[in-house]
C-alpha positions as CSV (number, residue, x, y, z in Angstrom):
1,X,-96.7,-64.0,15.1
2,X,-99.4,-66.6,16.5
3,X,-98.7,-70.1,16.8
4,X,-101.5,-72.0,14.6
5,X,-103.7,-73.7,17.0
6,X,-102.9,-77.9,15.8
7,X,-106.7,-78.9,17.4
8,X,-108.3,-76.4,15.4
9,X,-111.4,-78.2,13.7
10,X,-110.1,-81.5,15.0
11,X,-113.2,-83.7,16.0
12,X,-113.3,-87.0,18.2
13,X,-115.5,-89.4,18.5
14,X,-114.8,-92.1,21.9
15,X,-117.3,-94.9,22.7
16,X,-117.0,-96.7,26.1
17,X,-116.0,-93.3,27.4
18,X,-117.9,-93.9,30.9
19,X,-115.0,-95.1,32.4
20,X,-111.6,-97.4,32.3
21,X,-109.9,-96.7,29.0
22,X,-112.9,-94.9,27.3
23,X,-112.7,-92.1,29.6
24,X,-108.6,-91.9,30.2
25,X,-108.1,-91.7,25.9
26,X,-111.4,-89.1,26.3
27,X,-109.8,-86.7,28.6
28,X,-106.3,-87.1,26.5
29,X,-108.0,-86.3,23.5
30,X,-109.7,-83.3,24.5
31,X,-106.4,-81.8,24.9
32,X,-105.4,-81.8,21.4
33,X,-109.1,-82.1,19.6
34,X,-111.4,-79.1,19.3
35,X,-114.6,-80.9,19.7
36,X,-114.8,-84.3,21.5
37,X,-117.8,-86.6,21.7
38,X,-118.6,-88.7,24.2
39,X,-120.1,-92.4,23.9
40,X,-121.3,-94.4,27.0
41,X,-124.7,-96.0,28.5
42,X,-124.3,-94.3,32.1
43,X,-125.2,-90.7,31.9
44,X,-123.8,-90.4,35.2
45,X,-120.2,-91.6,34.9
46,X,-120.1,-90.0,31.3
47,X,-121.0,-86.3,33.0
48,X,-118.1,-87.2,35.1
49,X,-116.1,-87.7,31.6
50,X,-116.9,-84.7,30.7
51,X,-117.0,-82.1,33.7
52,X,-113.3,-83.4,33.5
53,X,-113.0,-83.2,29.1
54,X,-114.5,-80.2,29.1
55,X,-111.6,-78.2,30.7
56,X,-109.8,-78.2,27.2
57,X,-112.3,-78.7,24.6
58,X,-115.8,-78.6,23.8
59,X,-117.7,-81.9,24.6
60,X,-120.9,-83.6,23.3
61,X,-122.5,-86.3,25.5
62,X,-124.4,-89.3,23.7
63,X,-125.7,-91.6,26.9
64,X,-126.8,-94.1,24.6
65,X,-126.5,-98.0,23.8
66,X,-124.8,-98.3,20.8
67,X,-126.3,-102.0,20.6
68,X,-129.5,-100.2,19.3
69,X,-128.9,-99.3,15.5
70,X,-131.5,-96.6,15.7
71,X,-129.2,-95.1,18.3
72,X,-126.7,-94.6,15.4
73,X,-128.7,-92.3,13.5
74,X,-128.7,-89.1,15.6
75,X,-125.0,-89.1,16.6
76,X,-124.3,-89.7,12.7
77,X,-126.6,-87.1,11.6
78,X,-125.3,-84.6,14.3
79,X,-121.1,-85.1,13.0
80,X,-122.0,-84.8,9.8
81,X,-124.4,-81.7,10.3
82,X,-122.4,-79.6,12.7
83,X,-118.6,-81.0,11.9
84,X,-119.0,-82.5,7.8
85,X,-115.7,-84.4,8.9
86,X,-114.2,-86.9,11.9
87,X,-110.7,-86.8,12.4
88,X,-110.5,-89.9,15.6
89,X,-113.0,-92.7,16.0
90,X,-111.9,-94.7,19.1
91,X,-113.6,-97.9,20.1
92,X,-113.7,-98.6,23.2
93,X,-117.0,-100.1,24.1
94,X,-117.1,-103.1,24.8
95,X,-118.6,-106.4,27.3
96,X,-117.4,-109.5,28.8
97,X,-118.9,-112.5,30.0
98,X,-116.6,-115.2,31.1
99,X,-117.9,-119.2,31.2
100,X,-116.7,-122.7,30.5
101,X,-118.0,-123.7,26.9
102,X,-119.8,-126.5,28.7
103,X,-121.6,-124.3,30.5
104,X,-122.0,-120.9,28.2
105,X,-125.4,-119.7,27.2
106,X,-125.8,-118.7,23.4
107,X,-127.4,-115.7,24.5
108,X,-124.1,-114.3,25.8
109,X,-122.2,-115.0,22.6
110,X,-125.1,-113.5,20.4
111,X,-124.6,-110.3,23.4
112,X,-120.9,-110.5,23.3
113,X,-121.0,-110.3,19.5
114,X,-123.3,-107.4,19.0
115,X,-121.6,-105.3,21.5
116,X,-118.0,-106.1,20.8
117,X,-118.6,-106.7,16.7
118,X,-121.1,-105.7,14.9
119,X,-122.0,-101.8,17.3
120,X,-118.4,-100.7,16.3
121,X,-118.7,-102.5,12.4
122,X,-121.8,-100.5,11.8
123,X,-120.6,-97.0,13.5
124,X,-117.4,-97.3,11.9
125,X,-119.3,-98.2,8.2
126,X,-121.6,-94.7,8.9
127,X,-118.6,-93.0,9.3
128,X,-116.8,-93.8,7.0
129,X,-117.6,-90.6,4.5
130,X,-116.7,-88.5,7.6
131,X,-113.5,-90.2,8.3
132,X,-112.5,-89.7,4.6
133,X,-113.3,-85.9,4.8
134,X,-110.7,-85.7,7.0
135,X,-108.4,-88.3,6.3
136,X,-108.9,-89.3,9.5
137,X,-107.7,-92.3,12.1
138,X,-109.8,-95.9,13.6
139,X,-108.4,-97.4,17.0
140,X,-109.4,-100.3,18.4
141,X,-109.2,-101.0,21.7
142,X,-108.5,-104.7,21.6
143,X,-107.7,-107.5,24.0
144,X,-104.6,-109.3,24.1
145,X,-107.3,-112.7,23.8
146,X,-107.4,-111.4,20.3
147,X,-104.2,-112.7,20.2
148,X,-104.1,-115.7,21.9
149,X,-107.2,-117.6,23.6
150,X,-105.0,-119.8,25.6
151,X,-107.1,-119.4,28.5
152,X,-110.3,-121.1,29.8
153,X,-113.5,-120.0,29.7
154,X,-113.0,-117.1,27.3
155,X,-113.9,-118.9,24.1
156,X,-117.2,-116.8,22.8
157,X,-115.4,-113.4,24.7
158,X,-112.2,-114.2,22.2
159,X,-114.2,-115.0,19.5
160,X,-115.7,-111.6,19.6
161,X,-112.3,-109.8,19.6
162,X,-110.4,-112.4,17.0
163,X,-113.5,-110.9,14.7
164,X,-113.1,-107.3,15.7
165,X,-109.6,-107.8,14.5
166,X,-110.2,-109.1,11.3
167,X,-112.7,-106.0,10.7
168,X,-109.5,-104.1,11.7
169,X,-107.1,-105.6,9.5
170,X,-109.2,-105.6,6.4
171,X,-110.3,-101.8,6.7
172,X,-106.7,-101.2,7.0
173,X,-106.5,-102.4,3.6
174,X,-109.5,-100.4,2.2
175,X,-108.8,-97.2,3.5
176,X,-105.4,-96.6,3.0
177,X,-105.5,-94.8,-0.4
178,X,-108.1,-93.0,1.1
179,X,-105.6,-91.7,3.8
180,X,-107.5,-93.6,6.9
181,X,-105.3,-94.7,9.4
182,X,-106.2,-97.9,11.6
183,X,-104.6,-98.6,14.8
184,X,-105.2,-101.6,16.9
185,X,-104.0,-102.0,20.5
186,X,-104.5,-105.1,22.3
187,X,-104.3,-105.0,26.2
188,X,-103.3,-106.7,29.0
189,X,-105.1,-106.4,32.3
190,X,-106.0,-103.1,33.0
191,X,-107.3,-101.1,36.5
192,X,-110.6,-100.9,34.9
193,X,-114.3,-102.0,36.9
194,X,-114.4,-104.8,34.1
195,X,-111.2,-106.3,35.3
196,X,-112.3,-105.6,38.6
197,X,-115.1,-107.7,38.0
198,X,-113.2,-110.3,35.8
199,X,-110.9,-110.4,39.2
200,X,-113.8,-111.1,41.5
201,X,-115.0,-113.8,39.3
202,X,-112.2,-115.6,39.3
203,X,-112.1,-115.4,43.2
204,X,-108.3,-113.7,42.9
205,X,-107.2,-110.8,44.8
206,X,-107.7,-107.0,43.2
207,X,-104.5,-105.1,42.7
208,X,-104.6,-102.4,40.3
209,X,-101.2,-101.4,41.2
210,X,-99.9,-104.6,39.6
211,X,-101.8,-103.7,35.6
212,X,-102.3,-101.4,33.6
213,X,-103.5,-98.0,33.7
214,X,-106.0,-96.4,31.3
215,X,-103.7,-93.6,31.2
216,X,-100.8,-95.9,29.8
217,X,-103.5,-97.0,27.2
218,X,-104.6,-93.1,26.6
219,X,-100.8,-92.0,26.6
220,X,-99.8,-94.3,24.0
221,X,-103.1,-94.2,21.8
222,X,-102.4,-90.4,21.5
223,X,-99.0,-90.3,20.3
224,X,-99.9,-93.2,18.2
225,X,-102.2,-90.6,16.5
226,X,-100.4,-87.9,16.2
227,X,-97.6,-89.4,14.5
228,X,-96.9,-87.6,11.2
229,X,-98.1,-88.6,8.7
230,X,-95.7,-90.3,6.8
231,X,-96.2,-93.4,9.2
232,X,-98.8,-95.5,10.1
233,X,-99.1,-97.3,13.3
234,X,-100.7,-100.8,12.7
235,X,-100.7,-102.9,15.8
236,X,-99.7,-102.2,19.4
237,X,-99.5,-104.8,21.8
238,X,-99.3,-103.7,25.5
239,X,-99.1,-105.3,29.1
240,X,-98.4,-104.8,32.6
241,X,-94.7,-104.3,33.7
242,X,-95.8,-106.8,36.6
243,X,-96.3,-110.7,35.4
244,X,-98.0,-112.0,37.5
């Protein structure tokens, strides 16, 4: 007799799936997801998401800013339409600006919020129904600064992720009887092109060896999620093996 297929019907939904740990947790999901759709504002680095996602599963590309709330309403309309269910929402998305609170322009906290805050608030609240459908599961890619902000020049960035953890915590509380499960996994530094950049900001030498690898992140986030479901993951905090 036939095994049943466990990704039969199972839909995804990454943002920030252009590259770092967007596109790692992409690929992993499309090995256990029937349909998996792809978030991200370069349409060239998100085909390359998917020529490599599309091996296991069928993919949907979105190259759109999720900062625009219009953007919202076709991807939305689309799940519901074509799927009536989401089983994983993973944000992912995110920005970074890094500057001494003497110096920090308000226009990069009002940036870092609506990117980092209220884009993942908003999908996640349009969802919702979807995720309910399902009984589905919310991850967070987090920051370890949500944590701690015991480092200079990263006040409004931590701010942004002390809030998107708080949004986190609280729809924990919400959803549960509804069968939602929220995960949040805060990072250390991770081979990404932001911590690239981060790196050559801070004038220190680049060694992605030394952190994290999106696939760590990806590895973990999935068997997070397919835990049984008789448990729920909560909080997962992760850094590299290497202190540096």
């Amino acid at each position: 007799m036939r095994e049943p297929n466990p990704a039969a019907g199972r839909v995804a939904l990454i943002t920030g799936a252009s590259s770092g740990v967007g596109r790692a947790t992409a690929v992993s999901l499309s090995r256990v997801c029937e349909v998996v759709h792809l978030v991200g504002r370069d349409a060239v680095r998100l085909g390359q998401t998917a020529a490599a996602a599309t091996k296991f599963s069928k993919v949907i590309e979105w190259s759109i800013d999720l900062i625009v709330e219009d953007n919202l309403e076709p991807l939305v309309r689309q799940l519901e339409e074509s799927h009536g269910r989401l089983d994983i929402l993973v944000h992912s998305a995110g920005v970074f600006i890094q500057n001494p609170l003497e110096q920090a322009k308000i226009q990069d906290l009002d940036h870092q919020y609506t990117a980092n805050v209220r884009a993942p608030y908003l999908l996640t609240q349009r969802l919702l129904p979807l995720l309910a459908a399902a009984q589905g599961q919310v991850v967070f890619i987090n920051s370890s600064a949500a944590v701690t902000a015991k480092r200079p020049e990263i006040g409004q960035y931590a701010a942004s992720k002390h809030a998107l953890k708080a949004i986190a915590d609280s729809l924990r509380e919400e959803v549960n009887s509804k069968g939602i499960r929220v995960l949040t996994v805060y990072l250390g530094r991770t081979a990404t092109p932001m911590q690239e950049a981060i790196h050559k900001l801070e004038g220190r030498a680049y060694t992605p060896e030394t952190l994290l690898q999106p696939d760590d992140i990806a590895t973990m986030v999935v068997q997070a999620l397919m835990l049984p479901r008789t448990a729920e993951v909560t909080d997962i905090s992760i850094r590299p093996m290497r202190r540096m």
